[in-house]
C-alpha positions as CSV (number, residue, x, y, z in Angstrom):
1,X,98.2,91.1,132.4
2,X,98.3,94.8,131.6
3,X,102.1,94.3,130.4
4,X,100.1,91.7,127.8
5,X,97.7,94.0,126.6
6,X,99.5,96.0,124.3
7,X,100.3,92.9,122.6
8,X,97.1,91.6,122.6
9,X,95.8,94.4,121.0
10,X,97.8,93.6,118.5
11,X,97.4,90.2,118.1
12,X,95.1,90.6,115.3
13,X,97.0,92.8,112.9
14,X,100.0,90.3,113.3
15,X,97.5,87.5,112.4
16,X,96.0,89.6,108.8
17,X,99.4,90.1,108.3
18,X,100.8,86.9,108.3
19,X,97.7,85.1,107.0
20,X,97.4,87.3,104.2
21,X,100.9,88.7,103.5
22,X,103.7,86.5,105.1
23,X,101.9,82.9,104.1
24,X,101.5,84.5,100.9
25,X,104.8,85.5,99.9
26,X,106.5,82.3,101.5
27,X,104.3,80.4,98.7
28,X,105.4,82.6,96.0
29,X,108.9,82.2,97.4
30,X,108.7,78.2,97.3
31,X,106.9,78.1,93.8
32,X,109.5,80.8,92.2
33,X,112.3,77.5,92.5
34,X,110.0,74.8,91.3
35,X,110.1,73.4,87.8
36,X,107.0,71.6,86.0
37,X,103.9,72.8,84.2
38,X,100.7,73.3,84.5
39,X,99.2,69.6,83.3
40,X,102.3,67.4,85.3
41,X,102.5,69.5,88.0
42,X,105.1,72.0,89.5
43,X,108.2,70.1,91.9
44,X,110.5,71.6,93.9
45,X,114.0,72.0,92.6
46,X,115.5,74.7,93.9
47,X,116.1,75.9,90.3
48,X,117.4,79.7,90.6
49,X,117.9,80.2,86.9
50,X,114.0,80.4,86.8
51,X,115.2,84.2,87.8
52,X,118.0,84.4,85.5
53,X,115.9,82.9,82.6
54,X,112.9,85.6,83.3
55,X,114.8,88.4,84.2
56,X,116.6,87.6,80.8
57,X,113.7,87.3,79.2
58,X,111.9,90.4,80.3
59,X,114.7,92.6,81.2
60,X,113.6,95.4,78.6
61,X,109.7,95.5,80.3
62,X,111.1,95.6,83.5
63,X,113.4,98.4,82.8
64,X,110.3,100.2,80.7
65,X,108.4,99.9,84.2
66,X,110.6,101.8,86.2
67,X,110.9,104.4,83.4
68,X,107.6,104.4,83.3
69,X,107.0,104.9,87.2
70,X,109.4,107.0,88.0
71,X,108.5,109.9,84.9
72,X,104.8,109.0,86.4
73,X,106.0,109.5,89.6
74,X,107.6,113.0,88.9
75,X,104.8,114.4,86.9
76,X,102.7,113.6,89.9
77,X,104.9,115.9,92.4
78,X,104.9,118.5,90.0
79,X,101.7,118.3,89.4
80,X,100.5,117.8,93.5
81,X,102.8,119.4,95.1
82,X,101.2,123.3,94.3
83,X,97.9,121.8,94.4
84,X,98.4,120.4,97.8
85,X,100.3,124.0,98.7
86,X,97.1,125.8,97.3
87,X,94.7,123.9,99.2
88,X,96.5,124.1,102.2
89,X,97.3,127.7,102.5
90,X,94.6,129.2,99.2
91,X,91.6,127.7,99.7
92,X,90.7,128.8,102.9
93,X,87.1,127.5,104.1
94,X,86.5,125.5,101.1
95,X,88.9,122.9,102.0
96,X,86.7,120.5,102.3
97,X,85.3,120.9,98.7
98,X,88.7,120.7,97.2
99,X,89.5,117.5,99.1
100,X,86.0,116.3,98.0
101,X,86.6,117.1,94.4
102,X,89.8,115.1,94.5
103,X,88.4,111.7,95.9
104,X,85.5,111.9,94.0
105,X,87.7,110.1,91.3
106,X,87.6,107.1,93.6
107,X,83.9,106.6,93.7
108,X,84.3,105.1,90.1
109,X,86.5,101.7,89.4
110,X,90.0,102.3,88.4
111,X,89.4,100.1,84.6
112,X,86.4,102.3,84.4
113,X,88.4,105.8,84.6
114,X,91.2,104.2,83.0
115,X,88.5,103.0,79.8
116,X,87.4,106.2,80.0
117,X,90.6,107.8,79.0
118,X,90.8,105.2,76.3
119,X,87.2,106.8,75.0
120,X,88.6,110.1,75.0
121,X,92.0,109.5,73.4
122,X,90.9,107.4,70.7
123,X,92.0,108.2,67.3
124,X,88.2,109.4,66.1
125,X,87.0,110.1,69.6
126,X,84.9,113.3,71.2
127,X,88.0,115.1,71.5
128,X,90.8,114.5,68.4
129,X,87.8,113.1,66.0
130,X,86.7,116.8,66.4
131,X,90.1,118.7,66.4
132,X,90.5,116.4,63.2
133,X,87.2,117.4,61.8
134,X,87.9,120.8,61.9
135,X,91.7,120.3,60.4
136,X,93.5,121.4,63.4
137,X,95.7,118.3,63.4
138,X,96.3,115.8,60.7
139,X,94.6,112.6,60.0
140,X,97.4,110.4,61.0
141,X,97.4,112.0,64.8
142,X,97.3,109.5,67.5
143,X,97.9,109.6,71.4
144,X,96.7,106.1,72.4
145,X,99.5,103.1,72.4
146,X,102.2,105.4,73.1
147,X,104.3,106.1,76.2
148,X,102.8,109.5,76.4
149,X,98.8,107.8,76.7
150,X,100.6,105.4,79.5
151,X,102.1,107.6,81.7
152,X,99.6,110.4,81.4
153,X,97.4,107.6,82.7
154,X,99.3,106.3,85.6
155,X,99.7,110.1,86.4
156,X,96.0,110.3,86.8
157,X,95.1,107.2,88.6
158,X,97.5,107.8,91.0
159,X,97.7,111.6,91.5
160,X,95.3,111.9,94.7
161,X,98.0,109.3,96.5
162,X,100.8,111.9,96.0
163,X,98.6,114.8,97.3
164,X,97.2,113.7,99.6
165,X,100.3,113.5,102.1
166,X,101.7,116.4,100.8
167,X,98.2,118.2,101.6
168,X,98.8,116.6,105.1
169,X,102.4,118.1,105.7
170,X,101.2,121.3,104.4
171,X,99.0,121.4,106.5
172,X,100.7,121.2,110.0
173,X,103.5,124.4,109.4
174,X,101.8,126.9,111.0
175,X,101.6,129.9,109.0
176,X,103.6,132.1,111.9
177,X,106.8,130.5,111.4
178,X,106.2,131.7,107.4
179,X,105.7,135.1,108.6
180,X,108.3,135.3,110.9
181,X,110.8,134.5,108.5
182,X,109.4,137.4,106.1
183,X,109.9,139.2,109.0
184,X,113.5,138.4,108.7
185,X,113.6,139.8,105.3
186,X,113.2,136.2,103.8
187,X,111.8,137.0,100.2
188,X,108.6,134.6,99.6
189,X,110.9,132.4,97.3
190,X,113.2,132.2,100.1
191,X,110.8,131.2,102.9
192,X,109.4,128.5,101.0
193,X,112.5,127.0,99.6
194,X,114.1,127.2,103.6
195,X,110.8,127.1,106.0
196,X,108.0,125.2,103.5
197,X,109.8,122.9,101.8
198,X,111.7,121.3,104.5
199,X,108.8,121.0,106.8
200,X,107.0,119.6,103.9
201,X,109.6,116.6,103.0
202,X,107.3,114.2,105.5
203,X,104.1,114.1,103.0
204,X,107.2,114.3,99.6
205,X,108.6,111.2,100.6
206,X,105.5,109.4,101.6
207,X,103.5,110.6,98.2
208,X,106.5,109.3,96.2
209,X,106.6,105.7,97.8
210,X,102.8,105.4,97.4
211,X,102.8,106.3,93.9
212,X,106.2,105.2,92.7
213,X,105.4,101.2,93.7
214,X,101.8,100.9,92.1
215,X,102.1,103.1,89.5
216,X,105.6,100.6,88.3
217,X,104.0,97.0,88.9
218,X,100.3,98.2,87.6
219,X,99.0,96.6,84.5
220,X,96.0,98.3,83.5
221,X,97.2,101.2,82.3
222,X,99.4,99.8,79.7
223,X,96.7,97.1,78.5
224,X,94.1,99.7,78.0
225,X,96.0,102.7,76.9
226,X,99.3,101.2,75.5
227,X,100.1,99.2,72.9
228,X,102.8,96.1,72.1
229,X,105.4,98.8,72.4
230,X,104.3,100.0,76.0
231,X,104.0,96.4,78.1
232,X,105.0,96.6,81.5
233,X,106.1,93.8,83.5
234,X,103.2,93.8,85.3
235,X,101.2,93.1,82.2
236,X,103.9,89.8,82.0
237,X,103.0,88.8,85.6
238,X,99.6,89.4,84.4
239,X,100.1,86.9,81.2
240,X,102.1,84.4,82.8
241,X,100.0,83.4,85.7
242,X,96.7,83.8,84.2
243,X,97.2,82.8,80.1
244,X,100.8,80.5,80.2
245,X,100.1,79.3,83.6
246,X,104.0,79.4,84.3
247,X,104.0,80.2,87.4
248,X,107.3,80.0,88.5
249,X,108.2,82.5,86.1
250,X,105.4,84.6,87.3
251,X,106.5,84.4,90.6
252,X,109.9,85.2,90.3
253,X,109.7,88.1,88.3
254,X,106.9,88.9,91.0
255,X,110.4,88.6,93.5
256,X,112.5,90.5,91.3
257,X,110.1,93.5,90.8
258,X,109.8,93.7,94.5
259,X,113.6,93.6,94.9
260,X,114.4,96.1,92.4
261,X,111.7,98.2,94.2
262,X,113.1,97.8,97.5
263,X,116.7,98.8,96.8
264,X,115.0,101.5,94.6
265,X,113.4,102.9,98.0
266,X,116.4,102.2,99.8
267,X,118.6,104.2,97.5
268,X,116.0,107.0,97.5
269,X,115.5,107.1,101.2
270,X,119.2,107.5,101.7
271,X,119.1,110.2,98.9
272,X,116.6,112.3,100.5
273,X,118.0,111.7,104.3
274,X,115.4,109.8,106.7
275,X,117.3,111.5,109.4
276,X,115.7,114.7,107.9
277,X,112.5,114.0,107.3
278,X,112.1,112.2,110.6
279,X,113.2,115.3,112.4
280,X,110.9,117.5,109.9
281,X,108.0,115.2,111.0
282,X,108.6,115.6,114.5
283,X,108.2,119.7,114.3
């Protein structure tokens, strides 16, 4: 019995998961081949060109996605990686606060902050209706329904997620192997880039894959801030499923988003060397 428990234990997470993730996905699987529509009904047909037809289609959104993810994704470590640093070595006893201030965020709706971004970048809003007002910028000014509006959005929906690991890492190098390597005549520059960094690579590569994957298939950012020019293939997902009702195509762009994600995080991992950041982890 007590070789059973672990599994037991268990038990329940392997029944969410494949209740709610592996049933899921083989349904999506099965519809992605079927042909039809919505009023005759959907058969099975084993028709792959429903992925060839929709990647075809939407190639161009797909591509704008991962651009879109990945600049969203960078501004996000440049952006959290010193505030995670400051908080974990700068802040001292008000740790707490800072981590406070940076979920607070969360106890609103993610359409509301986004709406609210959409308030305060509009053309004639509180913020460019007044730097217009007073002839600071011209009339024709805009930030909304361009890649800049998108981007900065995804960057601060999804900031926390990339701090937040980082802050973790941060967090477990203990200040005495710093100092000892000043000690060693390691300028600060130098200790960072050889002792900090590395150590740090655990909470780098998680904050990347938690913010790279969202922040690529999300479709709220580009409905509410972006324009025609700024759709993103999940606001195609979106359409298809919900308005068309083609949900073949939906699903298999659904698959091919996930694919391109996967060998996207398979390519990076290798990049960055799990090897290494395993063995940084385990410090």
């Amino acid at each position: 019995m007590r070789r059973l428990t672990p599994y037991l234990l268990a038990l329940p997470s392997w029944m969410w998961l494949a209740i709610f993730l592996v049933v899921p996905m083989v349904a999506m699987a099965s519809v992605s081949l079927q042909t039809g529509n919505a009023i005759d009904g959907f058969a099975m047909t084993f028709s792959f060109s429903n992925y060839t037809d929709a990647l075809g289609r939407y190639s161009t959104q797909l591509l704008r996605s991962l651009l879109y993810g990945g600049l969203a994704t960078v501004a996000m470590l440049l952006i959290g990686y010193p505030v995670a640093y400051f908080i974990a070595f700068k802040a001292g006893a008000r740790k707490s606060m800072y981590l406070f201030l940076l979920l607070l965020p969360f106890f609103v709706s993610f359409v509301l902050r986004t709406i609210s971004w959409n308030f305060l970048l509009s053309d004639n809003g509180i913020l460019f209706g007044t730097l217009k007002g007073w002839g600071l910028l011209p009339e024709d000014f805009h930030v909304l329904a361009t890649t800049f509006a998108v981007v900065g959005g995804l960057t601060y929906n999804f900031l926390p997620f990339m701090i937040l690991p980082i802050y973790v890492a941060l967090e477990r190098v203990d200040p005495r192997v710093v100092e000892a390597a000043q000690d060693l005549y390691a300028t600060k520059v130098a200790a960072f880039r050889r002792v900090v960094l590395p150590l740090s690579l655990p909470g780098v590569f998680a904050g990347v894959l938690m913010t790279f994957v969202p922040a690529t298939a999300d479709p709220i950012n580009a409905a509410i801030l972006g324009g025609t020019s700024n759709t993103m293939i999940g606001n195609i997902i979106q359409t298809e499923y919900l308005t068309n009702l083609d949900y073949p195509t939906a699903s298999a762009l659904s698959f091919t988003l996930m694919a391109v994600l996967l060998v996207g995080i398979f390519i990076y991992a290798r990049a960055l060397g799990t090897e290494n950041v395993l063995e940084a982890a385990a410090r």
